[in-house]
C-alpha positions as CSV (number, residue, x, y, z in Angstrom):
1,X,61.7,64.4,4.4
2,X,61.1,60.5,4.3
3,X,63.9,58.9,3.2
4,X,64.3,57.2,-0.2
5,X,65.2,53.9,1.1
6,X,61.4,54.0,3.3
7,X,59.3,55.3,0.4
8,X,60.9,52.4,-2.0
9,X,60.3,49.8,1.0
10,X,56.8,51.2,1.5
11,X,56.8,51.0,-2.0
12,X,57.6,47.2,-2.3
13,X,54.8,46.7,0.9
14,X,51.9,48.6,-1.7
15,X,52.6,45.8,-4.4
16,X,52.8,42.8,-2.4
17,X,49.6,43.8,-0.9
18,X,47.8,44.8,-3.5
19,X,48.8,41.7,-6.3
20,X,45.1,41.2,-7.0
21,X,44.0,44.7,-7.4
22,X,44.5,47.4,-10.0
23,X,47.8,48.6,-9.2
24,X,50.4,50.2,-11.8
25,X,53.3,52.8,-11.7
26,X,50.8,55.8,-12.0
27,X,48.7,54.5,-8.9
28,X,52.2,54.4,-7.0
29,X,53.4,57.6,-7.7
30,X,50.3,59.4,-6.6
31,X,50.2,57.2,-3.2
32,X,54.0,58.3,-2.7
33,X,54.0,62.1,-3.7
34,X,56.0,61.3,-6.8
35,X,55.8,61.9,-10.3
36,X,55.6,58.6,-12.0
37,X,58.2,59.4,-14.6
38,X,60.5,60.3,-11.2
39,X,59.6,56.6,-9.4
40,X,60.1,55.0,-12.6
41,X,63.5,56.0,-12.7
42,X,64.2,55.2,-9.0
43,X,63.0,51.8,-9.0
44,X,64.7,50.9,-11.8
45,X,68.3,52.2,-10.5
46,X,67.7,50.8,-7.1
47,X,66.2,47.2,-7.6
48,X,67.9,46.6,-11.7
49,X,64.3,46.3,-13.5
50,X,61.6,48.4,-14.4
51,X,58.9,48.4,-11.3
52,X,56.1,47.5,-14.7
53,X,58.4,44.3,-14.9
54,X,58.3,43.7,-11.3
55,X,55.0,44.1,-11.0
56,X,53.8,41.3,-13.5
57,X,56.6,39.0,-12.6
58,X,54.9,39.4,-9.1
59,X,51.5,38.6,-10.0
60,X,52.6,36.1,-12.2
61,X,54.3,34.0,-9.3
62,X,51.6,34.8,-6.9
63,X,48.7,33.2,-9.1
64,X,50.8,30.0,-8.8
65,X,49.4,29.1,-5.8
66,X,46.0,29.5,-6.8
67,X,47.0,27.2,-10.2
68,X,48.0,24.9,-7.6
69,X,46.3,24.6,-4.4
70,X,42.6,25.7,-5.6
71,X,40.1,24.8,-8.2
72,X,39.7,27.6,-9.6
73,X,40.0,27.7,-13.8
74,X,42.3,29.7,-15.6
75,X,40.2,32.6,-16.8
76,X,39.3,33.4,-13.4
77,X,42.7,32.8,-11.8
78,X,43.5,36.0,-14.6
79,X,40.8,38.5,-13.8
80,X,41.6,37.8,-10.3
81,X,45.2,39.1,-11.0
82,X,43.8,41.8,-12.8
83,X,45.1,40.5,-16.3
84,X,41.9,41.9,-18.9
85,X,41.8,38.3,-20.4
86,X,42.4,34.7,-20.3
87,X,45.0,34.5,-23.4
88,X,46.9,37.6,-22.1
89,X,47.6,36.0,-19.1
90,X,48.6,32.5,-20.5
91,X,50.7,34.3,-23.0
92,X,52.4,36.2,-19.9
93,X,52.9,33.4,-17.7
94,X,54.6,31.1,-21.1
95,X,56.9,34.0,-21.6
96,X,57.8,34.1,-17.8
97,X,58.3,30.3,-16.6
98,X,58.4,28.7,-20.3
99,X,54.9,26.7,-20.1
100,X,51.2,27.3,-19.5
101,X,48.9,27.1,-16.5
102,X,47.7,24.4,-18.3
103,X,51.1,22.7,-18.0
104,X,52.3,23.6,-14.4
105,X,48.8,22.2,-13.4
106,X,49.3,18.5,-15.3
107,X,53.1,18.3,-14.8
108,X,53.7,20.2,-11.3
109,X,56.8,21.5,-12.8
110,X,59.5,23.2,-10.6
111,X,59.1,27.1,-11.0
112,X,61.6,29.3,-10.6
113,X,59.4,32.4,-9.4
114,X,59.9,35.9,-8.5
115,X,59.7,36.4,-5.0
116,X,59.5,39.6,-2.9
117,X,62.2,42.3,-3.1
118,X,63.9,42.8,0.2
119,X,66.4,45.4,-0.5
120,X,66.8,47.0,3.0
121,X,67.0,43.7,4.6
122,X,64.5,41.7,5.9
123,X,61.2,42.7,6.6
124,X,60.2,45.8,8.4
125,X,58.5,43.7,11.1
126,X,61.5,42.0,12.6
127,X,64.4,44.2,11.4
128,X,64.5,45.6,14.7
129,X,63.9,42.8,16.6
130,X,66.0,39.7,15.8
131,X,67.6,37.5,12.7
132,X,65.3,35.5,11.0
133,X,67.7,33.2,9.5
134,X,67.4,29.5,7.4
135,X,69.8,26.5,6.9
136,X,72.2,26.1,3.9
137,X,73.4,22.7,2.4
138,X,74.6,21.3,-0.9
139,X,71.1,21.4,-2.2
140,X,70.6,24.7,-1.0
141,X,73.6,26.9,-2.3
142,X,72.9,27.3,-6.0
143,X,70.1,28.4,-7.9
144,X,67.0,29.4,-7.1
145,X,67.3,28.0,-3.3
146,X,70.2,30.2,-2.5
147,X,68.2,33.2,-4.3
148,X,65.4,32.5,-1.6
149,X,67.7,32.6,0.9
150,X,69.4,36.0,-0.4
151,X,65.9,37.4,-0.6
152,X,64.1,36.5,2.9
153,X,66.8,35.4,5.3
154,X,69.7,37.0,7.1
155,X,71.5,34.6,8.5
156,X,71.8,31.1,7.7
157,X,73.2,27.4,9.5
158,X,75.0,25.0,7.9
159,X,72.5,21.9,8.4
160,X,75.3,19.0,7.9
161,X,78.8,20.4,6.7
162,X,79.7,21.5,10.4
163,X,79.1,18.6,12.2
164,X,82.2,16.8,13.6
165,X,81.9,13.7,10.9
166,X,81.8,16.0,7.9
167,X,85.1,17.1,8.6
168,X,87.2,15.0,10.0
169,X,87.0,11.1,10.3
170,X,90.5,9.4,10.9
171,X,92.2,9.6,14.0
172,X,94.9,12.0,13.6
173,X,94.1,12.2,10.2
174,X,94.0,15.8,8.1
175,X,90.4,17.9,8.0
176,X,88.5,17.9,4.9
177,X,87.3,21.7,4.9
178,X,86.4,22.0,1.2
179,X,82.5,22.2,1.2
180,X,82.2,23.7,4.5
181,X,84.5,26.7,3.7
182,X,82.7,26.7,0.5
183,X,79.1,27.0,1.8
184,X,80.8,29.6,5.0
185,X,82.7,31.7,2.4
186,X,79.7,32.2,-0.1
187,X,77.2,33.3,2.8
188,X,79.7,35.8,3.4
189,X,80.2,37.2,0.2
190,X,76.8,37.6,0.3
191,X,76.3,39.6,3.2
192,X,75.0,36.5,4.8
193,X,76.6,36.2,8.7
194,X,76.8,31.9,9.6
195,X,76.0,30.2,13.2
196,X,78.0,27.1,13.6
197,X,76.5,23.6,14.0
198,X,77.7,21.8,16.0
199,X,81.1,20.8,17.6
200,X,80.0,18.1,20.2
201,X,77.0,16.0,19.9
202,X,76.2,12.2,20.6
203,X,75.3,11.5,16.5
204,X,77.4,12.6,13.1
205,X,80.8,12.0,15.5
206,X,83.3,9.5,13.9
207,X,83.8,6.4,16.5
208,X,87.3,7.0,17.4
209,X,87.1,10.7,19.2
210,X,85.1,8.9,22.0
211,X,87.2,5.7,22.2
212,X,90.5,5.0,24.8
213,X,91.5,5.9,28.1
214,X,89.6,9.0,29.6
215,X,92.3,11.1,29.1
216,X,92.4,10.4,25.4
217,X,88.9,11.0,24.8
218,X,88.9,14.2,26.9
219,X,91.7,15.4,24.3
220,X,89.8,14.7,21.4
221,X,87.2,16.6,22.5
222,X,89.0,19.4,23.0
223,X,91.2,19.0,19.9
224,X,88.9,19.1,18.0
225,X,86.8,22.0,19.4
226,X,89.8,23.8,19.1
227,X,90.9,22.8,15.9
228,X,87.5,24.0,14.4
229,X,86.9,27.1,16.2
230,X,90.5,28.1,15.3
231,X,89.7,27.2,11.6
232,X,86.8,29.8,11.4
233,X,87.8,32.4,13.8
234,X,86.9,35.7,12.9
235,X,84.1,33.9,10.2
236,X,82.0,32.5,12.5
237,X,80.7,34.2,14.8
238,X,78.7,32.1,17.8
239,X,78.7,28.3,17.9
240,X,76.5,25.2,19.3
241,X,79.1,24.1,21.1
242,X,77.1,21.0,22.6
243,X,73.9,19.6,21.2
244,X,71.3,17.5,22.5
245,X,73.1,16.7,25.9
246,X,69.7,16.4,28.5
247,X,67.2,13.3,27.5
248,X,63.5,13.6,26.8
249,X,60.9,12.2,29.3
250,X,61.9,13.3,32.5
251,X,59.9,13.0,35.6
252,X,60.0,16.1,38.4
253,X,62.2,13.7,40.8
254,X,64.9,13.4,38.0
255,X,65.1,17.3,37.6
256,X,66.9,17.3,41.1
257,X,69.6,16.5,39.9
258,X,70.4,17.9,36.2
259,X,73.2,15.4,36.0
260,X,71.2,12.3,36.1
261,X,68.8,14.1,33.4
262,X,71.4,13.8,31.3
263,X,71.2,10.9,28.0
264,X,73.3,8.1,28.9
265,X,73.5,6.8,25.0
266,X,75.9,9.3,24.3
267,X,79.3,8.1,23.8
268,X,80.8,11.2,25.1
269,X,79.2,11.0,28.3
270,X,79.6,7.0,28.5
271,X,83.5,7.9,28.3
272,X,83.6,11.4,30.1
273,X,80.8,11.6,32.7
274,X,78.5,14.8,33.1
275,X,81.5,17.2,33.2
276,X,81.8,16.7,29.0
277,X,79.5,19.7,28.8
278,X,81.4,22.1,30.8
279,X,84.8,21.0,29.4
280,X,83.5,21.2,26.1
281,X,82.4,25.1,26.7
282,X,85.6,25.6,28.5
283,X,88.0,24.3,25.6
284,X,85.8,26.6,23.7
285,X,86.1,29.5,25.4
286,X,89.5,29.5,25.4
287,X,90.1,28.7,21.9
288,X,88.2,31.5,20.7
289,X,87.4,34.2,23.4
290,X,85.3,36.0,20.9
291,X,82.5,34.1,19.9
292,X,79.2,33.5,21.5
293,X,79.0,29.9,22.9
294,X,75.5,28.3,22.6
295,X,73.6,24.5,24.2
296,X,71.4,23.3,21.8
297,X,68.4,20.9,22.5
298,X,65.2,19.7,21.7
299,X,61.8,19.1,23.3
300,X,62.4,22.5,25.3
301,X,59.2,23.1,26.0
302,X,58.0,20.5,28.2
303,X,58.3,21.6,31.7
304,X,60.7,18.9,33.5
305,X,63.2,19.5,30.2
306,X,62.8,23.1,30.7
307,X,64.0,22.5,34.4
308,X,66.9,20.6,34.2
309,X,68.2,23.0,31.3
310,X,68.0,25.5,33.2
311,X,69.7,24.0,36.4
312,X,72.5,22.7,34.3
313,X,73.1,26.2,32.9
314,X,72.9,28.6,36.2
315,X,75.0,25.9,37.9
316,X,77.5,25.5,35.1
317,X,77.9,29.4,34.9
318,X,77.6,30.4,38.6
319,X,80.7,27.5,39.3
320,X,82.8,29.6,36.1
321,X,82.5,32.8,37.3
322,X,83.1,31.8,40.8
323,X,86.6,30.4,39.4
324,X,87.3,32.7,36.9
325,X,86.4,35.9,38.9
326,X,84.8,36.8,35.6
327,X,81.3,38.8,35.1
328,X,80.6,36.6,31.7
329,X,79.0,33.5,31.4
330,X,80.4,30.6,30.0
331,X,77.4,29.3,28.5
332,X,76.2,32.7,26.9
333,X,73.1,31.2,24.6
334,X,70.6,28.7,24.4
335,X,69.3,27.4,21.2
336,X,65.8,26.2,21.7
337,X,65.1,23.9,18.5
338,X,61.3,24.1,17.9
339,X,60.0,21.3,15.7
340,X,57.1,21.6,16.3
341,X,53.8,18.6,15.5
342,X,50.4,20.3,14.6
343,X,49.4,17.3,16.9
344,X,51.1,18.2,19.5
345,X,52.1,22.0,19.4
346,X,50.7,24.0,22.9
347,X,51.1,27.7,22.3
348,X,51.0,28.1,26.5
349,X,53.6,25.3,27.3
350,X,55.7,26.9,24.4
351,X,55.1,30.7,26.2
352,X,55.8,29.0,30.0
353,X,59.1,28.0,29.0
354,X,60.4,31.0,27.2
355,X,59.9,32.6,30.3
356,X,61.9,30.2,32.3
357,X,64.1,30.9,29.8
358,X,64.3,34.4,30.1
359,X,65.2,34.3,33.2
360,X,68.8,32.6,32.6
361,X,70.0,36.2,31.4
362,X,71.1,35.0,28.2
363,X,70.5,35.2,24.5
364,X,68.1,32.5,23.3
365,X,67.6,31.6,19.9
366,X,65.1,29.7,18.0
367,X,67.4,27.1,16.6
368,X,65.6,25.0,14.5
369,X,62.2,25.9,13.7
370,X,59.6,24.2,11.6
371,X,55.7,23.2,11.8
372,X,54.7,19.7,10.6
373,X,51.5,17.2,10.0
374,X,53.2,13.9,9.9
375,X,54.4,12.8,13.7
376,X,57.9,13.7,12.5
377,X,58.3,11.0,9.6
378,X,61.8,12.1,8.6
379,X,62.9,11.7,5.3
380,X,62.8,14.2,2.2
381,X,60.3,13.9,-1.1
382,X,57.6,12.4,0.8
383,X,55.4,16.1,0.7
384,X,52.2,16.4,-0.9
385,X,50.1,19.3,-1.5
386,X,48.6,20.7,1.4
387,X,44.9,21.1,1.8
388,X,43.2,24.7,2.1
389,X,42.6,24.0,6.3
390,X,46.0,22.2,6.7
391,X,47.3,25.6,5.2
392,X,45.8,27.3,7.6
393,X,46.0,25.6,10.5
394,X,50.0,25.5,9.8
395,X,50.0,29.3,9.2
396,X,47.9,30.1,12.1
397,X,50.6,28.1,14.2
398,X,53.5,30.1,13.0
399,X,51.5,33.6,13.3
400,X,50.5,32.9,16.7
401,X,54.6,32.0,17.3
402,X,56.2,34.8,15.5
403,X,54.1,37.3,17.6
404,X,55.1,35.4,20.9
405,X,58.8,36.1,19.6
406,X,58.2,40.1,19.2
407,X,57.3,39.9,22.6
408,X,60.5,38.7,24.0
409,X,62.6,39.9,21.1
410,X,64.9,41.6,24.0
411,X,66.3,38.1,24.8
412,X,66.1,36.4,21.4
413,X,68.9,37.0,19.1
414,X,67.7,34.9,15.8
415,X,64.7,32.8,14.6
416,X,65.9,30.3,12.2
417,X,64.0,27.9,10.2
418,X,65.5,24.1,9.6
419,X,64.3,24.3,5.6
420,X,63.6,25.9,2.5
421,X,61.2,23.9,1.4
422,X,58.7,21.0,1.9
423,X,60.4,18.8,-0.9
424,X,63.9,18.9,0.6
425,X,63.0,19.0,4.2
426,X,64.2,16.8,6.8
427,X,60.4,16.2,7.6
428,X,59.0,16.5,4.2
429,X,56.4,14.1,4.7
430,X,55.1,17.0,7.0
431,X,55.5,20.0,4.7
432,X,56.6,21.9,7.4
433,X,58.6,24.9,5.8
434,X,57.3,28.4,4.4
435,X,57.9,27.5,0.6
436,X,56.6,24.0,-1.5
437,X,58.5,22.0,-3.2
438,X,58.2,24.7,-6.1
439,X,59.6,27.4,-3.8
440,X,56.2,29.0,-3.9
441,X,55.5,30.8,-0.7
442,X,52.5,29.2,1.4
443,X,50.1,30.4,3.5
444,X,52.6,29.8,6.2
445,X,55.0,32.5,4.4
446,X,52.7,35.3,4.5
447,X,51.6,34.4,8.5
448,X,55.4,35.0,9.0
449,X,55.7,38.0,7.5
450,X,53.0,39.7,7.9
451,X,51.5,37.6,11.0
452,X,49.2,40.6,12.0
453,X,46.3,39.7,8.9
């Protein structure tokens, strides 16, 4: 017998893909072997609203896009959703989001929509592959953000509030944990598991924790990286314990040598030499034996990168083993971070390194994941509406990626995207996330989740 929890998820799958067609409690039942009096009552104890409600609340957010992104007029944008005429539907969407088409269209008002029910986690298509997971700020943890993230994601990074500066910046001084134990302690209450981000790393680190004698600085560094880890043990699960460490631009002589690939702007190595990285994962370690320890970088698919990231970790984890006797690495995950330029984005570089990758014999994860048009103009508000081929070209990009993940889901552990939106993103200018500014999903949202189509 098919279980209730599939036939209301298969259920859920009929509406979403059938928004524009004729498609009403009756039609369900007889798809699903039910009596519609029977599904009626089901959907309404399991999801808290009659599936009728559901159902127009769906169409209603869906035709959104179309009031936005297309040209098509009103009357038409309600026969298409199968409303029987224009005023029905304007009187519908007034009642649901409190103005008309008319209105969204002139004043591009911010719309808190109804998005997709994901009751038995997140999709089907990856719930047996990896996380598919989003950040979380102060922007981010109220409202109709942290609804979107409840809804579609399963794991989430703090994008700021972990980072060395955000909680502590006076030498000796006292930790402010407030916001960060507020944004770590509501994911968790919500089912929501947290990846840290990020305990050593060359920017957001106050001055003083790499200035003084070498000594001193070596004990900052692991102060604090045990300070922290000790803070959220048993909370937190796996960490990015360094970030950014190895430079961009390297040539195939400089890979020889992993060390010398390694920036030299960073005031922890100016003060500490190469061997920050491996004392850094070794203070870690020991502070919290539990926990999966993660390198973080960028720019991880260009081949010479890919190299010396590589070297660095085998030699790093064959030297602890060798000491410790142990079977486990030290350096047990490697966030790839995957900001990716239309411009510049090469699906077969990006496939060539995974698999050099792969090879390390640890979990990878795509750390940071987003798709943008604009050379990576950083900064947030500076989005714009999308045009019908930039919609697709952007989707296409993240289809043709989410399939290449499937295929090596046995060594990646989470796919998480760096944004909820194009308004608030770090690269709005780009519009590189899965929802606009009005947390309407984009073309780019349905390639993710249903990246087969």
């Amino acid at each position: 017998m098919r279980k209730t929890s599939d036939m209301l998820e298969g259920v859920l799958d009929t509406i979403e893909n059938n928004l524009k067609d004729d498609i009403n409690a009756d039609i369900l039942a007889d798809e699903f072997y039910l009596s519609s009096v029977h599904l009626q009552r089901l959907f309404k104890q399991t999801f808290k609203m009659p599936i009728g409600t559901y159902i127009r609340s769906r169409k209603l957010s869906a035709s959104i896009g179309d009031l936005l992104y297309t040209g098509l007029n009103v009357q038409d944008i309600a026969l298409e959703y199968g409303f029987s005429y224009e005023q029905a539907y304007i009187l519908s969407f007034r009642r649901e989001f409190g103005f008309t088409p008319g209105d969204l269209r002139k004043n591009r008002h911010l719309v808190k929509t109804t998005p997709p029910i994901q009751s038995f986690g997140l999709r089907s298509l990856y719930k047996n592959n990896f996380l598919v997971g989003n950040i979380i700020n102060e922007r981010y943890m109220d409202g109709a953000y942290f609804d979107v993230i409840k809804n579609h994601f399963n794991i989430i990074t703090p994008e700021n509030n972990l980072k060395p500066v955000s909680l502590t910046t006076n030498r000796g001084g006292a930790y402010n944990w407030s916001y960060a134990d507020q944004i770590v302690n509501k994911s968790l209450e919500n089912g929501i598991p947290v990846h840290g981000h990020v305990l050593v790393w060359h920017n957001w680190t106050p001055e003083w924790m790499t200035k003084g004698t070498k000594s001193e600085v070596e004990d900052n560094l692991k102060n604090h990286i045990t300070d922290v880890l000790t803070h959220y043990q048993g909370k937190i699960n796996s960490w990015d314990v360094v970030n950014e460490g190895v430079r961009n631009y390297l040539s195939a002589e400089d890979v020889k040598n992993w060390k010398k690939c390694l920036r030299t702007d960073n005031p922890w190595y100016q003060a500490l030499g190469a061997s920050y990285i491996e004392t850094a994962f070794r203070a870690a370690r020991e502070a919290d034996p539990g926990i999966t320890l993660y390198y973080n970088d960028s720019g991880l698919d260009w081949p010479n990168k890919t190299n010396a990231v590589c070297n660095m970790i085998n030699e790093i984890n064959t030297r602890y083993k060798k000491e410790t006797g142990q079977t486990r690495n030290l350096i047990e995950g490697l966030g790839i971070q995957s900001h990716y330029s239309i411009k510049w984005f090469d699906e077969n570089r990006v496939r060539l390194s995974m698999e050099k990758f792969t090879s390390l014999n640890i979990e990878i994860a795509i750390s940071e994941l987003d798709i943008n048009f604009a050379n990576n103009e950083e900064g947030g508000g500076k989005d714009k509406i999308m045009s019908e081929n930039d919609a697709v070209i952007q989707a296409r990009i993240y289809s043709k990626l989410f399939k290449m993940y499937k295929e090596y889901a046995a060594y990646i552990s989470r796919v998480t995207m760096w944004g909820i939106d194009d308004y608030n993103s770090w690269l709005s200018a780009g519009t590189p996330c899965l929802f606009d500014r009005y947390l309407n999903p984009k073309k780019a949202y349905n390639a993710v989740f249903n990246p087969e189509k």
